[in-house]
N, C-alpha and C positions, 0 to 999 in steps of 0.2 A: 748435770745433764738436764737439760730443758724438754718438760714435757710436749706433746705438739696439743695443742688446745682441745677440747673435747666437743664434739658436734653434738647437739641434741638429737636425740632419736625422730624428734616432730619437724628436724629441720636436717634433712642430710648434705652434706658438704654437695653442690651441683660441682658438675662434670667440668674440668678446663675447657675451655672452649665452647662450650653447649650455652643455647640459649638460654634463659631462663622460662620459664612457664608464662603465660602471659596472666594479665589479671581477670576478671570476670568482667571489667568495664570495656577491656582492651579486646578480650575474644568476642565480646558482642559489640564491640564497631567493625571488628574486621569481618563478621556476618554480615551486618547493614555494607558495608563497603563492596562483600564480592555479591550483593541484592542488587545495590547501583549500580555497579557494572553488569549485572546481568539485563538490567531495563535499559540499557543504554540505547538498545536496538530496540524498535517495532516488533510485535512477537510476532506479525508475519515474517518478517526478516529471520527469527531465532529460528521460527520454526524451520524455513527454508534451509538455512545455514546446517542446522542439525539432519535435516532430512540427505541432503546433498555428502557430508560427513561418514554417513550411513552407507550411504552407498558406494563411497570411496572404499570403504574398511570391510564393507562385504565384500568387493571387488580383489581387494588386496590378498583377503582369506581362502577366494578362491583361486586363486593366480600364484598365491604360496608367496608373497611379498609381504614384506612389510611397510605396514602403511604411519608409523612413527615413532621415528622421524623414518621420511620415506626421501629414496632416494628421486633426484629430479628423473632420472630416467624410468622409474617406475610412475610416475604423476604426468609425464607423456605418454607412456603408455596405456596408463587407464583415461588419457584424454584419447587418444588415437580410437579404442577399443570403442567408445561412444561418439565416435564422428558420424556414424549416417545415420545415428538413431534418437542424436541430442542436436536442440540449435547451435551456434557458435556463441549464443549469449548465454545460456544455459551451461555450458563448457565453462565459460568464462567466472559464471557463477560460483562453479565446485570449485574454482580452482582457487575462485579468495575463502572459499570456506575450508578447504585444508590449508591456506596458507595462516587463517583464522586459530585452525584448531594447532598448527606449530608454533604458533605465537605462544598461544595462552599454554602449551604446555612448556614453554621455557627452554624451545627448540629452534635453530635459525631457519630460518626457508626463504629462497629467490623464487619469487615467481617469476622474474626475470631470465631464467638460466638458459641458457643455449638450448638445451634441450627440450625445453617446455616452452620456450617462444615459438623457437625452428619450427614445433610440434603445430600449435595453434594458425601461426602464418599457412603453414600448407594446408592443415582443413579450411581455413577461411578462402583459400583459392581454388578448395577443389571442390565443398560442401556447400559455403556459406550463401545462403538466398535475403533476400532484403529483411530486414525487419515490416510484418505486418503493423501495418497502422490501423487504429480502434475508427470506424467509421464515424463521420462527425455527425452526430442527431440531431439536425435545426431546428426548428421550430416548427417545418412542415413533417417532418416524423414526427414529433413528440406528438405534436397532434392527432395523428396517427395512433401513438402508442395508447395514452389515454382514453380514445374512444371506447375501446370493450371497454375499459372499465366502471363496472356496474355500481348500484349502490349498496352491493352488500361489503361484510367487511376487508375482505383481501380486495376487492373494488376500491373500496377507500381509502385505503393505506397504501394498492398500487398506485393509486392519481396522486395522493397528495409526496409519493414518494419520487417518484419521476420528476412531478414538475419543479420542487424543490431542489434535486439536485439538480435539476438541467437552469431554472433562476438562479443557485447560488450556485453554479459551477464547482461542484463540492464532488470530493472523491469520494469511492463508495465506504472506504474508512470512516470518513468524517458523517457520512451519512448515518450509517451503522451506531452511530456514537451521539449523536444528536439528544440531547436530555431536556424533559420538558421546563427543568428549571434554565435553559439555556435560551428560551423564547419569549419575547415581549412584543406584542400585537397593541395594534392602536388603528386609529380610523386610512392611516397612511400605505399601511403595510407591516411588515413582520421583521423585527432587531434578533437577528440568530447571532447570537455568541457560539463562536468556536473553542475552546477553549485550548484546544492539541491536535496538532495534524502533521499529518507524516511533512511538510516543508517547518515546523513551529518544533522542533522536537524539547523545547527549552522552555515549553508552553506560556509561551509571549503574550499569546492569545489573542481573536481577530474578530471583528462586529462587523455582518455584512447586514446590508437593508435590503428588503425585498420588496418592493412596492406589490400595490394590489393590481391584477391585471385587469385589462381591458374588457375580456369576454369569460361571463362565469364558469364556461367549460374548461380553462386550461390553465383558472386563476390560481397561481402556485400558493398563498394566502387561503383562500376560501375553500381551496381542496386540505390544506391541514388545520382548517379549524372542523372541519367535518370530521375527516376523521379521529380529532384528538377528543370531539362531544360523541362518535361511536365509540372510542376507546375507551373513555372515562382515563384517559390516562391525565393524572397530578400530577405526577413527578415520576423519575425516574426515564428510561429508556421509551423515545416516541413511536420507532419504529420497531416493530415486534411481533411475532409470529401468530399465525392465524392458523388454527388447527383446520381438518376438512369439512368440521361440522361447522365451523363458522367462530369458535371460540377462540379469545384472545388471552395470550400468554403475558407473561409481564416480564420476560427476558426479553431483550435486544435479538434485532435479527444479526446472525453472523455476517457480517462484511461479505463472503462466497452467496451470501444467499441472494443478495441485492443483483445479483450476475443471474441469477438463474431464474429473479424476476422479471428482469430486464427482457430475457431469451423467450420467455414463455408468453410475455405482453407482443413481445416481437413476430412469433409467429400466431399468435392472434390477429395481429392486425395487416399479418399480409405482409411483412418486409422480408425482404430475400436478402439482404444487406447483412453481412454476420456483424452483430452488434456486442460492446460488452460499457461495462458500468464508465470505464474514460470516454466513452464517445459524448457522453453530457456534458464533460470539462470541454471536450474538443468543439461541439456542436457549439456551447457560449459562446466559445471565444469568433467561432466561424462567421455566425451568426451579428454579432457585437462590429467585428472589424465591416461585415455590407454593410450597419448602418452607418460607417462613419465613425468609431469611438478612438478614441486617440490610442496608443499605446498605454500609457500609465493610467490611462482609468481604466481599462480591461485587466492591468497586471495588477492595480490595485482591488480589484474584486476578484480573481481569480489567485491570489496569491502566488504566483510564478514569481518565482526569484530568475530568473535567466530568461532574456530578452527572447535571444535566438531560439530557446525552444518553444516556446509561445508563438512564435515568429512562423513555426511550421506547418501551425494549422492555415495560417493565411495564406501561404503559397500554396496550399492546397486547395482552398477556396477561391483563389485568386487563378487556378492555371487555366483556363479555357480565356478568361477576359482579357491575362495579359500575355497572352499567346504571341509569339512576331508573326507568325503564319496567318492572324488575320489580319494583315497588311499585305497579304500575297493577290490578292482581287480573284480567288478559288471562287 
């Protein structure tokens, strides 16, 4: 009779069929592995995603459903349930971010399915109102917007933050994120290295030039050398929070915050116009196409990858001029 071999006690026979344990080089790349797919996304995007997720799964728990895997007819239903109270884009939203969170849980989901289209088409016919567009801020609001701005420090950091983004037509991400090693000034004007931005997510990276302007009140250059000699800021984040007494922080302003400076220079200066931080990408481009600049050197300094939406600010700046009704001799 043949003995069956003896297993050592330090090493026990593993299971038919079962994995093996992975190694300790192996379980930490598949750490870094599910790190990189968690940065895949802009952490406004995660946050939104998670936030939208939440309130799928409260919904569910109230409603006595299960939210996964969730039936299509219960994901029309909780779209139905926020039809008069959610936009149609906002709807559209949760619905990739449960179709997000059935992926990643190894679950199948149509966002497609009769009953979650059918659902979506009839809000859209019966709810849906236009998408609001970000007013576009030319060059006669900026000017506008910068006036209060005094010379103390939230003064200086709102001037030099405006006109920069409104010359580099820069989202308020990019703005947010602006490091002073990312700046090189010369007698010309100012070399802003981009480094990452919500259209670069593969951080390509993009060098805009800012020339120096014309008139020293609204010189997007001379307003951020001012206040990077009030900051004392070397390195690190340019744009940064100013407490009520006047004191400056060395964090980054949050990207939300640049909206709420925008709002508050706004109604300082008298604009009744609802403004928010895209109205600066918008206003370039508005601004850029009356003087004449071709298409690809607008999309080259604005970094638009897609013609046609770039394309929309101009028909909006364009609709009174090329009107057919002024051919009517009114």
């Amino acid at each position: 009779m043949i003995e069956p071999p003896i297993q050592s006690a330090a090493a026990p026979a593993p299971t038919p069929g079962a994995a093996p344990d992975p190694t300790p080089a192996a379980a930490a790349a598949l750490a870094a592995a599910l790190a990189y797919a968690r940065g895949a996304d802009a952490a406004e995007t995660r946050r939104a995603y998670a936030g939208d997720w939440r309130g799928f799964t409260t919904w569910c728990a109230t409603a006595g459903l299960a939210p996964l895997p969730a039936a299509p007819e219960t994901v029309a239903s909780f779209l139905a349930a926020h039809a008069k109270t959610h936009a149609l884009a906002t709807l559209r939203r949760r619905l990739a971010a449960i179709a997000r969170a059935h992926r990643q849980a190894g679950h199948e989901f149509w966002p497609g399915h009769p009953a979650i289209r059918g659902t979506l088409r009839g809000i859209a016919r019966a709810h849906a109102t236009p998408p609001r567009q970000a007013a576009a801020l030319t060059t006669a609001e900026i000017r506008r917007l910068v006036a209060p701005c005094g010379p103390d420090a939230a003064g200086l950091r709102d001037r030099a933050l405006l006109l920069i983004g409104y010359a580099g037509a820069l989202r308020r991400s990019e703005l947010a994120a602006i490091a002073r090693e990312d700046l090189g000034f010369d007698a010309a004007g100012l070399r802003l290295t981009l480094p990452r931005s919500k259209a670069d997510p593969e951080a390509a990276g993009a060098i805009l030039g800012i020339p120096r302007g014309r008139h020293a009140a609204t010189c997007p250059v001379r307003a951020l050398e001012a206040w990077l000699a009030a900051s004392g800021c070397e390195f690190g984040p340019v744009f940064r929070k100013v407490d009520r007494w006047g004191g400056i922080e060395t964090r980054a302003l949050h990207p939300d915050a640049i909206r709420q400076i925008l709002r508050r220079r706004a109604a300082e200066a008298g604009l009744d116009t609802p403004v928010s931080p895209h109205g600066l990408r918008a206003g370039f481009v508005t601004e850029a196409y009356r003087a004449g600049l071709r298409d690809e050197e607008i999309m080259g300094h604005t970094r638009h990858r897609d013609l046609a939406s770039m394309r929309r600010y101009v028909r909006r700046a364009r609709l009174l001029d090329d009107s057919p009704a002024r051919r009517l001799g009114l």
